[in-house]
C-alpha positions as a printed NumPy array, in Angstrom:
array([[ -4.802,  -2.957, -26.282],
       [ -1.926,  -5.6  , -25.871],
       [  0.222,  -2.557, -25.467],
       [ -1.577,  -1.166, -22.346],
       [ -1.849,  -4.781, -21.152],
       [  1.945,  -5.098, -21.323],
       [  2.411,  -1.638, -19.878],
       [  0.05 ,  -2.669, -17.029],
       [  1.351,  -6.045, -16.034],
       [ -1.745,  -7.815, -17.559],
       [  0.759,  -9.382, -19.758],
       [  4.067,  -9.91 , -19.747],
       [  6.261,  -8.923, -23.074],
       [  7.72 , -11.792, -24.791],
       [ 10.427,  -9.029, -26.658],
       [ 11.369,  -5.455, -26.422],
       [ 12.368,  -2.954, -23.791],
       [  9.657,  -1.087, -21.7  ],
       [ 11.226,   2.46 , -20.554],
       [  9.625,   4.55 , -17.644],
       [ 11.825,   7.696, -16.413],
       [ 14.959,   6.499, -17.987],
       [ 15.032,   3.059, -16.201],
       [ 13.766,  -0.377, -17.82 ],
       [ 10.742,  -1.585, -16.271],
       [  9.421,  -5.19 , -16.323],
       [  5.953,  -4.901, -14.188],
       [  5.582,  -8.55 , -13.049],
       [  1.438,  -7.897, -12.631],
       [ -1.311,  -5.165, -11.736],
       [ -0.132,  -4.502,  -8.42 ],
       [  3.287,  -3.894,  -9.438],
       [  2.473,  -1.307, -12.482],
       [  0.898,   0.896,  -9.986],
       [  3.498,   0.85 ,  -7.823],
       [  5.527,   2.186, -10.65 ],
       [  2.537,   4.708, -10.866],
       [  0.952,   2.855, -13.831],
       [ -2.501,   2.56 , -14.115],
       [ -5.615,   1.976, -16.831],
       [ -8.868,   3.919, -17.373],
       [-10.91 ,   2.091, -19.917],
       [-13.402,   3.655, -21.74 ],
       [-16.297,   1.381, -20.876],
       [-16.622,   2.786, -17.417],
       [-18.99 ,   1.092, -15.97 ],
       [-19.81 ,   1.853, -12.565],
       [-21.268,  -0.188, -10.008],
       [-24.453,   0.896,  -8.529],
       [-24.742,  -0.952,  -5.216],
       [-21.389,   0.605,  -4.584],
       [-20.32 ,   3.806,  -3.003],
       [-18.266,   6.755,  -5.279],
       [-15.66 ,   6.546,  -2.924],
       [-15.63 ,   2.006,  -3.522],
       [-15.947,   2.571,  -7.467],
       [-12.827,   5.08 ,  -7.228],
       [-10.724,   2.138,  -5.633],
       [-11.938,  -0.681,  -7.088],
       [ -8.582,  -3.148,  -7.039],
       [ -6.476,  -0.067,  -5.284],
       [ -8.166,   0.369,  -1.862],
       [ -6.111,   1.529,   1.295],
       [ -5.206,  -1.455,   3.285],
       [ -3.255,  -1.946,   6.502],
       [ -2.76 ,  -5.693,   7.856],
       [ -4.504,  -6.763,   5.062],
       [ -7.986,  -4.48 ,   6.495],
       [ -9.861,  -1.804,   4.458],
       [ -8.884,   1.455,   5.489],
       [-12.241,   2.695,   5.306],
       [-12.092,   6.348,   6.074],
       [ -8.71 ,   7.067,   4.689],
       [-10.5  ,   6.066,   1.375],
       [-13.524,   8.089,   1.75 ],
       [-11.493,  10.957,   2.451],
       [ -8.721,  10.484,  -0.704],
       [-12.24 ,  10.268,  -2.321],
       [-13.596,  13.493,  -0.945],
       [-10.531,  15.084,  -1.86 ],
       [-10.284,  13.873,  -5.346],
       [-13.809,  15.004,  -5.964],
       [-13.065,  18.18 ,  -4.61 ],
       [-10.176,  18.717,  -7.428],
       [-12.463,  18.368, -10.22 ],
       [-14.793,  20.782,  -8.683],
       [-17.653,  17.966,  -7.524],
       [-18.507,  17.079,  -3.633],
       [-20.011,  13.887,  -2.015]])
Protein backbone atom coordinates (compact mmCIF):
# COMPACT_ATOMS: atom_id res chain seq x y z
CA UNK A 1 0.00 0.00 0.00
CA UNK A 2 2.74 2.67 0.89
CA UNK A 3 4.47 1.25 -2.11
CA UNK A 4 1.71 2.11 -4.66
CA UNK A 5 1.27 5.39 -2.77
CA UNK A 6 4.93 6.22 -3.41
CA UNK A 7 4.72 4.91 -6.95
CA UNK A 8 1.64 7.15 -7.45
CA UNK A 9 2.74 10.43 -6.00
CA UNK A 10 0.39 10.01 -2.95
CA UNK A 11 3.55 10.05 -1.05
CA UNK A 12 6.70 11.07 -1.53
CA UNK A 13 9.78 8.50 -0.65
CA UNK A 14 11.86 9.58 2.14
CA UNK A 15 14.87 6.88 0.66
CA UNK A 16 15.49 4.75 -2.30
CA UNK A 17 15.46 5.03 -6.05
CA UNK A 18 12.13 4.66 -8.04
CA UNK A 19 13.06 3.29 -11.73
CA UNK A 20 10.50 3.55 -14.70
CA UNK A 21 12.02 2.64 -18.32
CA UNK A 22 15.56 2.99 -17.26
CA UNK A 23 15.25 6.63 -15.96
CA UNK A 24 14.75 7.65 -12.12
CA UNK A 25 11.46 8.98 -11.48
CA UNK A 26 10.43 11.19 -8.51
CA UNK A 27 6.45 11.80 -9.21
CA UNK A 28 5.94 15.06 -7.23
CA UNK A 29 1.84 14.10 -6.90
CA UNK A 30 -1.19 12.29 -8.73
CA UNK A 31 -1.16 14.36 -11.65
CA UNK A 32 2.36 13.89 -12.31
CA UNK A 33 2.42 9.82 -11.99
CA UNK A 34 0.01 9.72 -14.78
CA UNK A 35 1.79 11.75 -16.82
CA UNK A 36 4.53 9.26 -16.47
CA UNK A 37 1.63 6.78 -17.37
CA UNK A 38 1.18 5.70 -13.71
CA UNK A 39 -1.99 5.05 -12.42
CA UNK A 40 -4.04 2.97 -9.44
CA UNK A 41 -7.05 0.62 -9.65
CA UNK A 42 -8.08 -0.27 -6.16
CA UNK A 43 -9.95 -3.10 -5.46
CA UNK A 44 -12.84 -1.47 -3.64
CA UNK A 45 -14.32 -0.11 -6.80
CA UNK A 46 -16.93 1.61 -5.91
CA UNK A 47 -18.83 3.29 -8.45
CA UNK A 48 -20.91 6.20 -8.26
CA UNK A 49 -24.45 5.86 -9.17
CA UNK A 50 -25.67 9.38 -9.91
CA UNK A 51 -22.79 9.38 -12.30
CA UNK A 52 -22.45 8.46 -15.90
CA UNK A 53 -19.95 5.23 -17.08
CA UNK A 54 -18.21 7.51 -19.12
CA UNK A 55 -17.75 10.25 -15.48
CA UNK A 56 -16.83 7.06 -13.26
CA UNK A 57 -14.09 6.09 -16.02
CA UNK A 58 -12.44 9.64 -15.48
CA UNK A 59 -12.97 10.36 -12.20
CA UNK A 60 -9.68 12.75 -11.33
CA UNK A 61 -8.41 12.23 -15.22
CA UNK A 62 -11.12 13.98 -17.31
CA UNK A 63 -10.24 15.76 -20.72
CA UNK A 64 -9.85 19.38 -20.10
CA UNK A 65 -9.00 22.33 -22.33
CA UNK A 66 -8.75 25.96 -20.65
CA UNK A 67 -9.46 24.43 -17.62
CA UNK A 68 -13.34 23.17 -19.29
CA UNK A 69 -14.61 19.54 -19.40
CA UNK A 70 -14.19 18.18 -22.66
CA UNK A 71 -17.38 16.55 -22.57
CA UNK A 72 -17.68 14.57 -25.72
CA UNK A 73 -14.08 13.76 -26.22
CA UNK A 74 -14.67 11.82 -22.89
CA UNK A 75 -17.76 10.09 -23.80
CA UNK A 76 -16.22 8.98 -26.84
CA UNK A 77 -12.57 7.65 -25.18
CA UNK A 78 -15.37 6.00 -23.07
CA UNK A 79 -17.27 4.46 -25.92
CA UNK A 80 -14.16 3.31 -27.26
CA UNK A 81 -12.76 1.78 -24.20
CA UNK A 82 -15.96 -0.11 -23.70
CA UNK A 83 -15.86 -1.24 -27.05
CA UNK A 84 -12.26 -3.01 -26.36
CA UNK A 85 -13.52 -5.14 -23.71
CA UNK A 86 -16.35 -6.20 -25.84
CA UNK A 87 -19.27 -3.99 -23.83
CA UNK A 88 -21.26 -0.84 -25.49
CA UNK A 89 -23.02 2.21 -23.85
Amino acid sequence: STLIKALTGVYHADRGTIWLEGQTISPKNTAHAQQLGIGTVYQEVNLLPNMSVADNLFIDREPKRFGLLRRKEMEKRATELMASYGFSL
